[in-house]
N, C-alpha and C positions, 0 to 999 in steps of 0.2 A: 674311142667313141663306143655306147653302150648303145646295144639294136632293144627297142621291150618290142615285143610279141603282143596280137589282141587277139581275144580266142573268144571266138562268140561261139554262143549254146550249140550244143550239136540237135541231130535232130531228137532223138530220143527225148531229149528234153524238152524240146518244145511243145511236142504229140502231148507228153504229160499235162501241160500248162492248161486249167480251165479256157474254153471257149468263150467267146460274147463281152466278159470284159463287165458283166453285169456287178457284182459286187467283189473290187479287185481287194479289198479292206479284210486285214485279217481279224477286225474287231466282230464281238456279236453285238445283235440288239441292243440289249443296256448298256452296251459303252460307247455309241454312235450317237446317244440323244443329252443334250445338254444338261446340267447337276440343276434340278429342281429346290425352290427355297424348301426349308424345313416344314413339316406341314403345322398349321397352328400359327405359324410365325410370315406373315405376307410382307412388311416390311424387310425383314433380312435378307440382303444379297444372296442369292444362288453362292456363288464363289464372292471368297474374300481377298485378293490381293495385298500383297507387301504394304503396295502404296496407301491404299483403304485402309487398310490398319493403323498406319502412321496417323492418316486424316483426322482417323475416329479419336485415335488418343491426342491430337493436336486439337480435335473441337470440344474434347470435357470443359467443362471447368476452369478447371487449377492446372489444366494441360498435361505435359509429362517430361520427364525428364531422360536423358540419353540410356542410360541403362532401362528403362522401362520399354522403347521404342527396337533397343537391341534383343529384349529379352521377346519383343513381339514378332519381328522379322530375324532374326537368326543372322544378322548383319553384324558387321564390326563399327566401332564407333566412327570410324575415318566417311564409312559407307553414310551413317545416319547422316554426319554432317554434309557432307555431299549432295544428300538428297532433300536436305533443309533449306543446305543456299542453290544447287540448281535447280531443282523440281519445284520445290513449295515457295519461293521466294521469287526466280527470275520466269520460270516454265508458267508457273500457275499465277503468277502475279497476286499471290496471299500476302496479309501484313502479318508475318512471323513477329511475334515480342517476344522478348525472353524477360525470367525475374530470379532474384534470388537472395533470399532469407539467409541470416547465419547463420550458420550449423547444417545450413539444407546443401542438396544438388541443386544447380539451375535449371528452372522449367522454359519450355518453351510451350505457348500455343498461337493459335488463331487467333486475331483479335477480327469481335467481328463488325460485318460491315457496319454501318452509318449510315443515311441517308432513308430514302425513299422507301 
């Protein structure tokens, strides 16, 4: 049978430790306040996510195709498909269509809504 040992701080160490508990965060100023949009640009997201990236290239046009989506998130192709049939398809309830020309890759985008 194997005993482990807990060894809490002694006291010297603790003496050391700031008081009050007022700012326990070892970050400064500018890196506690949230990434500001670009200035000039009020439309564009502060932060751009994986999945927002994908979106964006699934609501062009002529859409994108898997190598464009991997070259956008740093993902492997297993990943994109993953996140085309869980996230965009079942999660987000999107109507994903794909197409595909001779000689091309096949695209997939957004087909969009109908109605109202």
């Amino acid at each position: 049978m194997t005993t482990v040992e807990v060894h809490s701080p002694t006291k010297a160490k603790r003496a050391t430790q700031p008081s009050g508990g007022a700012n326990k965060s070892k970050r400064g100023p500018e890196q506690s306040k949230p990434a500001a949009a670009p200035a000039g640009r009020p439309d564009v997201p502060a932060r751009s996510t994986k999945q927002n990236r994908i979106l964006s290239l699934l609501n062009q046009r002529y859409g994108a195709t898997i190598p464009e989506m991997m070259l956008a998130t740093d993902w492997q192709q297993h990943s994109v498909r993953g996140f085309l049939a869980g996230t965009v398809k079942k999660k987000l309830g999107l109507d994903l269509t794909s197409s595909k020309s001779d000689g091309e890759l096949r695209r997939y985008r957004i087909a969009p809504r109908r109605g109202r």
